[in-house]
FIVOKOL-520989 format. One line per 5 residues: their letters; for each residue x, y, z of C-alpha. Coordinates in pm, 1 decimal. Example, Ala and Ser with C-alpha at 12.3 -4.5 7.8 and 13.67 -1.06 7.14 Angstrom:
# FIVOKOL-520989
as) 1230.0,-450.0,780.0  1367.0,-106.0,714.0
This chain:
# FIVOKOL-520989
xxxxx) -1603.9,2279.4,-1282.3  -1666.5,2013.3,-1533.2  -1560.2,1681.2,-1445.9  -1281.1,1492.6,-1544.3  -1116.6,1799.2,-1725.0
xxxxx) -732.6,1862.4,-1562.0  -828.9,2173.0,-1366.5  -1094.6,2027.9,-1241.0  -1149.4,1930.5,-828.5  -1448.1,1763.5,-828.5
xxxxx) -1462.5,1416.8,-669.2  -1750.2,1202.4,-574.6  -1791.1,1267.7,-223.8  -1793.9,1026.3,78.9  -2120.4,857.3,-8.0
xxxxx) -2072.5,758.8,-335.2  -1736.8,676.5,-272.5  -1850.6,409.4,17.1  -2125.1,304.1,-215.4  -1905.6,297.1,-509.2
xxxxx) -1703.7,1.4,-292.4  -1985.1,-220.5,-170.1  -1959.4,-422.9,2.8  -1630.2,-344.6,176.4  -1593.6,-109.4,420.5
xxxxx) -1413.5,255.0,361.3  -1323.5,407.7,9.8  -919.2,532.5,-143.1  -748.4,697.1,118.1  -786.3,436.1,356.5
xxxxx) -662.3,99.5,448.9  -935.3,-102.3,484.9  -1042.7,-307.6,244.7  -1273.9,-51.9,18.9  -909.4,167.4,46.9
xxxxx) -709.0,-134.1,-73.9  -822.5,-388.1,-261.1  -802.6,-296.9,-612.1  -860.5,-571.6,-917.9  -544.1,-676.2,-1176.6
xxxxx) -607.9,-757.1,-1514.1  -297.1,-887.3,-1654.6  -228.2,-918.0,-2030.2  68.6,-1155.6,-2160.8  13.2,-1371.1,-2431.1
xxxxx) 374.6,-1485.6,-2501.8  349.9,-1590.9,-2115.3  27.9,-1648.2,-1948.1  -99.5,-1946.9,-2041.4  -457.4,-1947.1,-2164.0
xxxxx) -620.7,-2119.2,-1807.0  -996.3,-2035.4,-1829.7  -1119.5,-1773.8,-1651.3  -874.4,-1797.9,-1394.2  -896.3,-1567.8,-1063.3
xxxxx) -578.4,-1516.0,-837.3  -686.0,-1507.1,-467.8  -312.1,-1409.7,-327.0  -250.5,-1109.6,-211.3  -46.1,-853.8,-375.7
xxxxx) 73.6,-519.5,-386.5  153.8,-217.1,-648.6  517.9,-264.5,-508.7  515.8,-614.2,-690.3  458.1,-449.3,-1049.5
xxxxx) 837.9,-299.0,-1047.0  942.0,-672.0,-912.8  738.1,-799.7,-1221.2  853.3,-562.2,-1497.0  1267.0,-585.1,-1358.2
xxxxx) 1169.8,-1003.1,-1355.5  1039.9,-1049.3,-1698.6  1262.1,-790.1,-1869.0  1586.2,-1013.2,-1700.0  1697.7,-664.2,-1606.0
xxxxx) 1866.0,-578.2,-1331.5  1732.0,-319.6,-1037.3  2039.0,-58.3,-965.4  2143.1,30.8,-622.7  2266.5,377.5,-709.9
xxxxx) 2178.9,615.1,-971.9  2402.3,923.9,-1037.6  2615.2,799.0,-733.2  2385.0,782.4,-527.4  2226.1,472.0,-364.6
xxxxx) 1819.4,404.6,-433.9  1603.7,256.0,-214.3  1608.6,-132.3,-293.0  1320.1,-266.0,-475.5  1034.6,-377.4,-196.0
xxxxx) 847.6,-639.5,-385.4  819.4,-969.7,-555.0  776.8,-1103.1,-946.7  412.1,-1201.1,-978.5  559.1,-1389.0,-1286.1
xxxxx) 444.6,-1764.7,-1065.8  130.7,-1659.6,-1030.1  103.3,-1527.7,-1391.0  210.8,-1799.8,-1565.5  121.5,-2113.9,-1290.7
xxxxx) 495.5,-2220.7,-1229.3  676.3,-2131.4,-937.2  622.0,-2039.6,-594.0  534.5,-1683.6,-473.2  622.6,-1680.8,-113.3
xxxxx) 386.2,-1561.3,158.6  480.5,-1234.4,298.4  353.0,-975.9,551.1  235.1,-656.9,340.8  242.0,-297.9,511.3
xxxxx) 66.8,45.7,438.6  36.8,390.1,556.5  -144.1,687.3,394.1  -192.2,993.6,578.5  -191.7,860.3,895.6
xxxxx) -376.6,583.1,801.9  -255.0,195.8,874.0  -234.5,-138.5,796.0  -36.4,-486.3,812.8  -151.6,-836.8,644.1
xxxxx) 6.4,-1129.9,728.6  -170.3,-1408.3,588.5  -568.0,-1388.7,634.8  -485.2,-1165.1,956.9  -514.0,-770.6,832.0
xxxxx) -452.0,-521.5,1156.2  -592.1,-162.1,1060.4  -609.0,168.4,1232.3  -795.3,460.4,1093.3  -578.9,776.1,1082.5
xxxxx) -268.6,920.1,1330.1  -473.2,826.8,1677.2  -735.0,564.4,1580.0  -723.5,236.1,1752.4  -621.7,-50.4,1580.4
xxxxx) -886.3,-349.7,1463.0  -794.7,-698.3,1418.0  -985.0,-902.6,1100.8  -957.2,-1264.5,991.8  -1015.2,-1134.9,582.9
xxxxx) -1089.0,-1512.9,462.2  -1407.5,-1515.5,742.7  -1492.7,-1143.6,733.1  -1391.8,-1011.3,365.7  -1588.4,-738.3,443.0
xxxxx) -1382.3,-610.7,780.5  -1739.2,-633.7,1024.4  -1623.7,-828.2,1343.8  -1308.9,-663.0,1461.7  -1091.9,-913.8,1635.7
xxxxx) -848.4,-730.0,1873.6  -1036.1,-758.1,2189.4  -1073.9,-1143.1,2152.8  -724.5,-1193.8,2000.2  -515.0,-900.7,2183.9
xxxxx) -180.6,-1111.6,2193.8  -179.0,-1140.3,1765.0  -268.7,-778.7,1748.3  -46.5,-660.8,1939.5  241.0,-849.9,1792.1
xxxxx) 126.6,-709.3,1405.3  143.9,-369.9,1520.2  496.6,-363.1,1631.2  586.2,-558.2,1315.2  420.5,-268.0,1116.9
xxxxx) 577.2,-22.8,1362.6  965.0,-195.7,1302.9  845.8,-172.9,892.1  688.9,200.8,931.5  1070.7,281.8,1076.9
xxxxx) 1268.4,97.0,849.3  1028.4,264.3,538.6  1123.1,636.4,690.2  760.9,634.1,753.0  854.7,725.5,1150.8
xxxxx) 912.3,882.5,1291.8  663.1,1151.4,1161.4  860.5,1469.7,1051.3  792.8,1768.4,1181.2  598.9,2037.2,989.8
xxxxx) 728.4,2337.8,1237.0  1128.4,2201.0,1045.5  1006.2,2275.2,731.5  970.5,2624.6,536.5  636.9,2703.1,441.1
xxxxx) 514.9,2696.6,85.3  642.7,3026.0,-105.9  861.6,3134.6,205.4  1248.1,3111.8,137.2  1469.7,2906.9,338.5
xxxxx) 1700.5,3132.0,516.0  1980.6,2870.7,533.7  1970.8,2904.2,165.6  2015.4,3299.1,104.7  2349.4,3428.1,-31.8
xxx) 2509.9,3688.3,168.6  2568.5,4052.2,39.9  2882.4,4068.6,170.5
């Protein structure tokens, strides 16, 4: 294999991927903070405002790029494309926080990756490592780097973010989990889908 080339399947491995995200905890792939937090360089002249060296502390999400791009383009988002209706558009213009004017409101953000979880709302992020791990409670603006789980001492606020992640994770289509045994396997034919001979 050589490395970076198309074909290619090498990856770096757990270790260097935990080390590669020091000091947070986990790597891509999961939602803790190593999984999640990921630095934005933005790049506007005509709008961003030259501020210094300028670092934005709220949190985002990749959802809020679309919201951005639909915002500053004064397009519109379509609910349906070839007659049929699109999800709506999940996030929110990071234009305010790009250019200093404005409010962007406070919102609770939600993930799920292979089983893996997560819900922030404010400095409060409630994470559960894949399908049956139990769910940890951190307070990100005291522990950044998710070390003194919370959920024991605070059971009342984590329970209450996990069924507001549950509620999103069923609105998303996220859950219920399908059902692999429902779905043809890879290279098989559906037999629903064969013409008859006769």
């Amino acid at each position: 294999d050589h490395p970076g080339d198309p074909h290619s399947n090498v990856f770096i491995g757990r270790c260097w991927a935990h080390l590669n995200n020091t000091p947070f905890r986990k790597y891509k792939h999961y939602n803790h903070e190593g999984g999640i937090a990921t630095p934005l360089i933005a790049h506007w002249p005509a709008g961003i405002k030259s501020r210094g060296d300028t670092w934005i502390e709220s949190p985002t999400h990749l959802i809020d790029i679309m919201a951005t791009c639909v915002d500053l383009a004064q397009a519109t988002y379509p609910r349906t494309f070839k007659n049929h209706g699109i999800t709506p558009m999940q996030g929110q213009s990071l234009r305010p926080l790009l250019t200093g004017v404005g409010k962007f409101p406070d919102r609770a953000l939600f993930w799920e990756h292979e089983g893996n979880a997560a819900i922030r709302v404010g400095d409060y992020n409630l994470v559960r490592e894949g399908l049956a791990g139990d769910w940890e409670l951190f307070d990100l603006k005291a522990d950044r780097t998710e070390q003194s789980d919370l959920s024991s001492q605070r059971p009342k606020d984590a329970s209450e973010l996990e069924a507001r992640w549950s509620r999103c994770a069923h609105d998303a289509g996220v859950l219920p989990k399908p059902n692999p045994n429902n779905h043809p396997k890879p290279g098989t034919k559906n037999p629903k889908s064969r013409k008859s001979n006769k």
